[in-house]
C-alpha positions in Angstrom: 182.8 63.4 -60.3 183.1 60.3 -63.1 185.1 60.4 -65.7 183.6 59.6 -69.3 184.6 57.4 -71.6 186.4 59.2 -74.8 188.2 57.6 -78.2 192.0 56.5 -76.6 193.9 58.8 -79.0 192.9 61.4 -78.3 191.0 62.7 -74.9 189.2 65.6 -74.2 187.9 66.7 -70.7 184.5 65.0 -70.0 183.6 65.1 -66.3 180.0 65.0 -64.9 179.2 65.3 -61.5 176.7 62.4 -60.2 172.7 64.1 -60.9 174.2 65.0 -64.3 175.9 61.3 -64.6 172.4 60.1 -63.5 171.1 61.4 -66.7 173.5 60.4 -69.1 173.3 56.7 -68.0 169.8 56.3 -67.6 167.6 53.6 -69.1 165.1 55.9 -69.9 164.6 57.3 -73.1 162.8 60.9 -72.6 164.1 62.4 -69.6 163.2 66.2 -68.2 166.7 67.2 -66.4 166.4 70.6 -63.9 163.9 72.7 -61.9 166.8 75.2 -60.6 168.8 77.0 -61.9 172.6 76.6 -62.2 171.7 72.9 -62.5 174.3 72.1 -64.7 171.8 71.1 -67.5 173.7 72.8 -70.8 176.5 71.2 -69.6 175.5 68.0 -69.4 173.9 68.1 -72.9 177.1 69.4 -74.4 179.0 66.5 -73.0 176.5 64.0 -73.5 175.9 64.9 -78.1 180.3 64.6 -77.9 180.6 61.7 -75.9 178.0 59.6 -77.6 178.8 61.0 -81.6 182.1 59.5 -80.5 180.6 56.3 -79.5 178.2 56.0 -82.4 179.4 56.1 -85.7 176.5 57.9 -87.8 174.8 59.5 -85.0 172.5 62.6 -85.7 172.1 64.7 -82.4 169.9 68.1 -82.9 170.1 70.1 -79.9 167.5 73.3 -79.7 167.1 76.4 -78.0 164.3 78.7 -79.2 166.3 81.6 -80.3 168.9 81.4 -82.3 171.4 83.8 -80.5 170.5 82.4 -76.9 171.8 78.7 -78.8 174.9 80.7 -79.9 175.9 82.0 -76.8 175.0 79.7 -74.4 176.5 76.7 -76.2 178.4 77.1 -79.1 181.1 79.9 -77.5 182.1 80.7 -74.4 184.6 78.5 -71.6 182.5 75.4 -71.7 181.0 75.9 -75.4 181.2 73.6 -78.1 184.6 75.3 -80.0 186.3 75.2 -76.2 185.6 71.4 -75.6 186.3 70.4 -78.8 189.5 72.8 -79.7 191.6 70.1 -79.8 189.8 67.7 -82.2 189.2 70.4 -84.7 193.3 70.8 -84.7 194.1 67.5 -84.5 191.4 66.9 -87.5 188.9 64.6 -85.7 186.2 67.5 -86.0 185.2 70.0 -88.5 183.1 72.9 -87.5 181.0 74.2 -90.2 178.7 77.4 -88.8 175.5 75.0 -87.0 177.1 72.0 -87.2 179.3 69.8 -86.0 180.9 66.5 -87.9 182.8 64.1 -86.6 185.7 61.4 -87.8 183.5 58.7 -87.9 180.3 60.0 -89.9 178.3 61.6 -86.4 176.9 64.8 -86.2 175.4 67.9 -84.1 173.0 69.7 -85.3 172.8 73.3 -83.3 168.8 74.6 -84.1 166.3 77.0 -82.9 162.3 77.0 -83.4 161.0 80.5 -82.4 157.7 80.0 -83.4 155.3 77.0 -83.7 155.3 77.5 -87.9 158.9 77.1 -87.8 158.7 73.0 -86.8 158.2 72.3 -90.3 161.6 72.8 -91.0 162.1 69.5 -89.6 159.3 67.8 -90.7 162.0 65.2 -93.0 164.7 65.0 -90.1 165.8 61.7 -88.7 166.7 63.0 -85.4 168.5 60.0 -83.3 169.1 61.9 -80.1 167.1 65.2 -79.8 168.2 67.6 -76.9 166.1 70.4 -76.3 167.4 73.3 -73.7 165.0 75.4 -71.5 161.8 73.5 -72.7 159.6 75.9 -71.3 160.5 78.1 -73.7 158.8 75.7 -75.9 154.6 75.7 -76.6 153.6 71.5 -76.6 152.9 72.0 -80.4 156.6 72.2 -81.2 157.7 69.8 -78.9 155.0 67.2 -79.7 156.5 67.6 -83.5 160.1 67.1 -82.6 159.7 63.9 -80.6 157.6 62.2 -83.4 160.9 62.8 -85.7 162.5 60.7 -83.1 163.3 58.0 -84.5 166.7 55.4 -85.2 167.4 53.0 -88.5 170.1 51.6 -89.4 172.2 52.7 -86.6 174.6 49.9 -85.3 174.6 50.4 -81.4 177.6 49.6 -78.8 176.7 47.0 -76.4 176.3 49.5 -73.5 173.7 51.8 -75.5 171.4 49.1 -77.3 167.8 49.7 -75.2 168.5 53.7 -74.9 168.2 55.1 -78.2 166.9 56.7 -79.9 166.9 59.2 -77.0 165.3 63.1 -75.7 167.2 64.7 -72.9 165.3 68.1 -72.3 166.4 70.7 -69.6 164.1 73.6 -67.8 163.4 75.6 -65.5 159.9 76.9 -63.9 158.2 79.8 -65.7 157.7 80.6 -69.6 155.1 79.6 -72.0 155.7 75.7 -71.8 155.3 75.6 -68.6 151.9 74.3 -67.4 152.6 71.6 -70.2 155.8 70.8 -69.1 154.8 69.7 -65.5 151.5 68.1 -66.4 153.9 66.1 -69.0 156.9 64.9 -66.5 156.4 66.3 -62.9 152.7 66.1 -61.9 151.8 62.6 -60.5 154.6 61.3 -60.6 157.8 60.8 -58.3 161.1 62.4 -59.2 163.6 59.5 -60.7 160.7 57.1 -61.4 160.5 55.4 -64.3 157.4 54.7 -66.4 156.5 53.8 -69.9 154.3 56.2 -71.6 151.2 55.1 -74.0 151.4 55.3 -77.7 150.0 58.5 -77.9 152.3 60.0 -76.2 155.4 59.0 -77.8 155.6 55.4 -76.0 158.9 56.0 -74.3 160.2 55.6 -71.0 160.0 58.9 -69.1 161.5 60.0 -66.0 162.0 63.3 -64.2 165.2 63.7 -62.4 165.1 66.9 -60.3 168.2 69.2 -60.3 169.2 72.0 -57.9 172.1 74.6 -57.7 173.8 72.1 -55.3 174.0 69.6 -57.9 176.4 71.2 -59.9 179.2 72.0 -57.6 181.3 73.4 -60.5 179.1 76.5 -60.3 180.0 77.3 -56.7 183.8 76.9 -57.6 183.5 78.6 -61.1 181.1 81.7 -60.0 180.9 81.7 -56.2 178.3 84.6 -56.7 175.9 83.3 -58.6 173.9 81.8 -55.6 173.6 85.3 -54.0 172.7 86.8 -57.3 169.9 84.0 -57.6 168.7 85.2 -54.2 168.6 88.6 -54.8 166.3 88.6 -58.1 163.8 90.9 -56.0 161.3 88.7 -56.8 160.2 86.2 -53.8 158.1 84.2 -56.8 161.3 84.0 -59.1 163.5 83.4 -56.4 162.4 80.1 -55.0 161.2 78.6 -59.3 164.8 79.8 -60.1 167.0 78.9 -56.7 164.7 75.9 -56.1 163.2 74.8 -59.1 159.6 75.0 -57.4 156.9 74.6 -60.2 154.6 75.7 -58.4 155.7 79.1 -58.3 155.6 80.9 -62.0 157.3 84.4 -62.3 155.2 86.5 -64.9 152.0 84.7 -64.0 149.1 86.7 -65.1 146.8 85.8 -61.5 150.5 86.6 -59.3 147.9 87.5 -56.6 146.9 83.6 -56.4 148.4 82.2 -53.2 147.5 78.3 -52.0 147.6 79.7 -48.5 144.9 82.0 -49.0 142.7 81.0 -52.2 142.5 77.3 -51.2 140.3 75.4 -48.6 139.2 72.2 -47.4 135.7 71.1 -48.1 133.0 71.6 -45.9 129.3 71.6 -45.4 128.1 74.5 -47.2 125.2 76.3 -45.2 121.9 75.6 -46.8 120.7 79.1 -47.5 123.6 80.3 -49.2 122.9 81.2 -53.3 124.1 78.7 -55.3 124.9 79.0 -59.0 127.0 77.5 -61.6 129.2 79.0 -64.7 130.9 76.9 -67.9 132.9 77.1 -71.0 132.3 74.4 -73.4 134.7 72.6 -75.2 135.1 69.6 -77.2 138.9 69.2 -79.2 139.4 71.0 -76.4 138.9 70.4 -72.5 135.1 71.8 -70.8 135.2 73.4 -67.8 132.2 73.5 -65.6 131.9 75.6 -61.5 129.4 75.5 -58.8 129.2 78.2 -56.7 127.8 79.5 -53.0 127.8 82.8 -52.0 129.1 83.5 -48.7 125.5 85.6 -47.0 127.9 86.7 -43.5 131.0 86.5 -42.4 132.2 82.8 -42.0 134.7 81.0 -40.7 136.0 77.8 -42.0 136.7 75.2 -40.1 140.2 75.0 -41.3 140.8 78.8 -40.4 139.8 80.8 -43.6 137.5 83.6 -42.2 135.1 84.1 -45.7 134.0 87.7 -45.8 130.5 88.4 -47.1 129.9 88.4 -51.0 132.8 85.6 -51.1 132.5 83.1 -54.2 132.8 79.8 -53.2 133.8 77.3 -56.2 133.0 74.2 -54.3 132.9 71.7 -57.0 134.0 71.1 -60.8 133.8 69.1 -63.8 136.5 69.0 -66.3 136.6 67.5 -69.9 140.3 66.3 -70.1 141.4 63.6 -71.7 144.1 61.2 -69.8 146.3 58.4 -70.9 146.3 54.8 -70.6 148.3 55.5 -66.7 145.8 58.4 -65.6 148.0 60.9 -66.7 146.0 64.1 -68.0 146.7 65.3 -71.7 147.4 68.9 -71.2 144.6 70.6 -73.3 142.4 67.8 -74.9 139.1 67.2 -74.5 137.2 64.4 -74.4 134.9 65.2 -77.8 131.7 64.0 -76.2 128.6 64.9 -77.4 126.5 68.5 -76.7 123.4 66.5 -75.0 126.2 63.8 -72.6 127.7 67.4 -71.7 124.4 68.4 -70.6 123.0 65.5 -68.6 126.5 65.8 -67.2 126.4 68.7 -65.7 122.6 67.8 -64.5 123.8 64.9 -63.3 126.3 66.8 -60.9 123.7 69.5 -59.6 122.8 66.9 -57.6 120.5 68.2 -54.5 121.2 72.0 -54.8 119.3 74.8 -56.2 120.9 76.5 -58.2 119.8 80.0 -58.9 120.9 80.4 -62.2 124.0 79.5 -64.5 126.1 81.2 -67.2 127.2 79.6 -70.1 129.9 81.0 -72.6 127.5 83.4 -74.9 129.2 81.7 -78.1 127.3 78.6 -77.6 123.9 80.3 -77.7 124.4 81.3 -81.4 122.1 79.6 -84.2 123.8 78.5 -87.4 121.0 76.2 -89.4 120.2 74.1 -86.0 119.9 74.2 -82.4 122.5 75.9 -80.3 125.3 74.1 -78.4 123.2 75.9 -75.7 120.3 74.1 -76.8 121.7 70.8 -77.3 122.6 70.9 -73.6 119.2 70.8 -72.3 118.5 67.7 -74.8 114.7 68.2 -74.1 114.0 69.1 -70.4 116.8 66.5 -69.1 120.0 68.3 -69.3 121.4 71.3 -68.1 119.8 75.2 -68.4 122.2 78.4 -69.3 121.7 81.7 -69.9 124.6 84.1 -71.9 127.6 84.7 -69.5 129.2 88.2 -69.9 131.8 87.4 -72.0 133.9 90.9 -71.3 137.8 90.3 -70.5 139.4 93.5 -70.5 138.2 96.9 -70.2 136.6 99.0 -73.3 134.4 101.8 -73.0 131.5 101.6 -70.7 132.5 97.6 -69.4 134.3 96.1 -66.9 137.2 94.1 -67.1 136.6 90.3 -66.2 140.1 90.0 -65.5 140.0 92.8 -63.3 136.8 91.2 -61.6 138.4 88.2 -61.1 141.7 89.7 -60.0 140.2 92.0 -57.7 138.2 89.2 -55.9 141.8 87.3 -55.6 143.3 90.4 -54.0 140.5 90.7 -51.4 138.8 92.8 -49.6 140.4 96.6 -47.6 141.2 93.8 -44.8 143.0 91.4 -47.2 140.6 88.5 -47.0 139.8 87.1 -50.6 136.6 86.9 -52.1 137.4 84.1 -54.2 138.0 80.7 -52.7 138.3 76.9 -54.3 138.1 73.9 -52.3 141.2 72.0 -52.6 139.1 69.3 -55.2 139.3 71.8 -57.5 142.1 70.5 -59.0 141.9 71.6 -62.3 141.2 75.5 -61.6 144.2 75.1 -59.0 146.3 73.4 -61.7 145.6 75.7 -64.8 144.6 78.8 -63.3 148.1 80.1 -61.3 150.5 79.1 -64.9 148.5 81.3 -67.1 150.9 84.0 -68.5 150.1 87.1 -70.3 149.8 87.7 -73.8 153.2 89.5 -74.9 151.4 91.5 -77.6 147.7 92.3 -75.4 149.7 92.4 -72.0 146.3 93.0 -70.1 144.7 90.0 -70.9 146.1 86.6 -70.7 148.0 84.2 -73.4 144.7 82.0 -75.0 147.1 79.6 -76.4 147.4 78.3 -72.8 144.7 75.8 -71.1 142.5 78.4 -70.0 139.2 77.2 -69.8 139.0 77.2 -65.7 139.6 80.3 -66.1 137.2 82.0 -68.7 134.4 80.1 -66.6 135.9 81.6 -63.2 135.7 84.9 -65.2 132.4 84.4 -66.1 131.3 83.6 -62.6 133.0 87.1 -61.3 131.2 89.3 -63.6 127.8 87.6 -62.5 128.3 89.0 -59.8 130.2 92.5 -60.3 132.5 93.9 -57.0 133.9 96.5 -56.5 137.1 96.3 -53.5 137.4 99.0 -51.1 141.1 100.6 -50.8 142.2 100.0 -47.6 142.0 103.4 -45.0 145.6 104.4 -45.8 144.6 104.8 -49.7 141.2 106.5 -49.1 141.6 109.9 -50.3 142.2 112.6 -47.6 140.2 116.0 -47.8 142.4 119.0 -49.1 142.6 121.9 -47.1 139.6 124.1 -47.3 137.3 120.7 -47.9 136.0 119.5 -44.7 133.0 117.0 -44.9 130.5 117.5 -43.2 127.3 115.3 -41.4 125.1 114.6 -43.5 121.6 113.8 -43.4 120.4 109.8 -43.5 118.6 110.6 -46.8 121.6 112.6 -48.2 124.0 110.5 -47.3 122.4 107.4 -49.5 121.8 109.5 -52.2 125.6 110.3 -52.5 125.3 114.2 -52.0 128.5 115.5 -50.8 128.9 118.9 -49.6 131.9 121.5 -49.0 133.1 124.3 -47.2 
């Protein structure tokens, strides 16, 4: 554990232990701390907004949580909060207090603030924020967080010798999970390896970035403090929330709205598809926002890969994609923004990529087949015989009257059949269905479908593909109902039996 350094008259207790210290004397400039939790991440902020308001004179550190009462709690009171560390300041007179804010001696200050909703960035829309500190980012939608770093910013400020090159600065901590997070690991984690480096382009903020990866066993004051909590973390009933939470594991997203999706089962290597199997092909347009574009083979017999997956029949293949995202300057994708190209490039794009098969037909998000004063985006797609063909796609997502739920489709095929093989597979070059599709959450006011502020365009054109093809999953023997006493089927004849005639005693 190092010891921090403090103003001479007067020391308070500043100890981090060494992935905390890593963070506070890095060169980079926008740093995502955590994965588990117990990391020590509030902690370190805490320490870091005292230690360097000491050390710069006029320094404006705004430190968020999304609610207002979780900022309260988790860092203003409490053993380690803000009025414990700095008790003694406040008495000797080096720091005043004042409700969400903190002043110190020499003109620095702490600014404690929430940002519930994305409407609410706009209350600092004039702030000059020199050191912005944002706890459990997830909890964050890329909207607000994209505002808050563009008020990063430092004039006039007279930096220490030690600190000139690393401010202004963004610390953020999080954990797996929550609306942020797809953004949050396309941002810092995907691509990239843990402690590295790298300066991002202009348009997306032009700092240096790292990830630096934190685990329960990083903070060793947490064993000594609450020897429990590790068990507790274990025994969160969840498997799912267990290993994001205990071992910071992004790939694993408690409250996901597809938590049937399992790598293991859903994903499989490439290989030749057999000749006579239907093919087809489903999208969902987008411009501003990212396209999304699936070919599909339907699995005629049982099949059995040659990496192990046996394929029942009926199975959906989704053997290749093409996805409108934009990327940065390093190959980095720009979580949910398209690439603006035009209707008719879209089309001979997607032509272009049929390639050799026959495809049977293709679905196309119904919006784009509506006319207002020209040709359809439909229509613009097949840019006079050369580009791609579409018919409406059954644009249902949850169940009404009389429909079927796409969701449920889509769902269902994931679960699999009585014998628990799935009837939706990707091969692993998917990699933008397997990216978005498993972080889509639910809507917390329409709990059956999903939350549309999320990149979800894999999955409205995976949607689309399952109600092409409608199926119905079998409950497995053990759920079939039994006959009650006094029913007893009985042998039917061939004809009867197709028709669906039942008959009892």
């Amino acid at each position: 554990m190092a010891r921090l350094p403090v103003p001479a008259d007067a020391e308070i207790r500043a100890e981090l232990h060494p992935k905390q210290l890593l963070a506070f004397n890095s060169s980079a400039t926008e740093i995502l701390y955590g994965g588990a939790a117990g990391g020590g991440k509030s902690h370190l902020m805490r320490l870091a907004a005292i230690v360097w308001c000491s050390m710069i004179p006029g320094l404006q550190v705004y430190l968020f949580r999304r609610l207002r009462d979780d900022l309260i709690k988790n860092h203003m009171e409490g053993p380690n909060g803000f009025r414990a560390l700095l008790a003694g300041w406040v008495l000797c007179g080096f720091v005043d207090i004042i409700e969400n804010e903190i002043r110190f001696w020499n003109g620095s200050k702490i600014f404690l603030c929430h940002c519930k909703d994305e409407k609410d960035r706009f209350k600092y829309q004039g702030a000059e924020i020199h050191v912005l500190l944002i706890d459990e980012l997830t909890h964050f939608t890329e909207v607000i967080y994209r505002f808050l770093r563009n008020r990063v910013r430092m004039v006039g400020i007279t930096l220490p010798p030690q600190y000139v090159g690393k401010f202004p600065r963004i610390i953020c901590g999080a954990n797996p999970g929550h609306v942020g997070h797809q953004f949050v690991k396309t941002t810092f984690i995907d691509g990239v390896q843990p402690l590295q480096i790298y300066r991002t382009p202009p348009d997306e903020g032009g700092m240096l970035r790292q990830y630096i990866p934190a685990r329960l066993e990083d903070n060793p004051s947490m064993a000594e403090q609450d020897p429990g909590y590790e068990a507790r973390l274990s025994g969160l009933g969840s498997e799912a929330l267990v290993r994001a939470m205990r071992d910071g594991d992004w790939d694993i997203i408690e409250g996901a709205f597809f938590d049937c999706f399992d790598r293991k089962r859903h994903v499989v290597k490439p290989f030749t598809l057999p000749a006579h199997w239907l093919r087809f092909r489903t999208g969902d347009w987008g411009s501003a926002k990212p396209f999304s574009f699936g070919w599909y083979a339907v699995v005629d017999d049982d099949f059995l890969t040659p990496d192990g997956h046996l394929l029942p029949r009926g199975c959906l293949v989704r053997y290749r994609e093409w996805y409108g995202i934009k990327t940065d300057g390093q190959g980095k994708y720009k979580p949910n923004v398209g690439l603006k190209m035009s209707n008719e490039a879209i089309g001979r794009g997607v032509r272009l990529r049929d390639g050799d098969d026959t495809i049977a037909y293709a679905k196309l998000d119904p919006a784009c087949f509506s006319v207002s004063g020209g040709p359809s985006i439909a229509e613009q797609m097949q840019a006079g015989g050369k580009g791609a063909t579409f018919t409406p796609a059954d644009n249902t997502r949850v169940a009404g009257r009389g429909a079927i739920s796409g969701w449920s489709q889509m769902r269902d095929r994931l679960i699999g059949d009585e014998d628990g093989r799935p009837m939706l597979v990707f091969f692993d070059i998917c990699i933008h269905a397997l990216r978005t599709i498993p972080a889509l959450m639910h809507d917390e006011t329409r709990p059956e479908d999903l939350d549309t502020s999320a990149e979800d365009h894999a999955a409205d054109e995976v949607r689309y593909a399952c109600n092409s093809r409608p199926w119905v999953r079998k409950p497995p023997e053990a759920e079939r109902p039994k006959p009650k006493p006094g029913q007893v089927p009985l042998p039917l004849p061939p004809a009867a039996a197709k028709s669906g005639v039942r008959i009892r005693v």
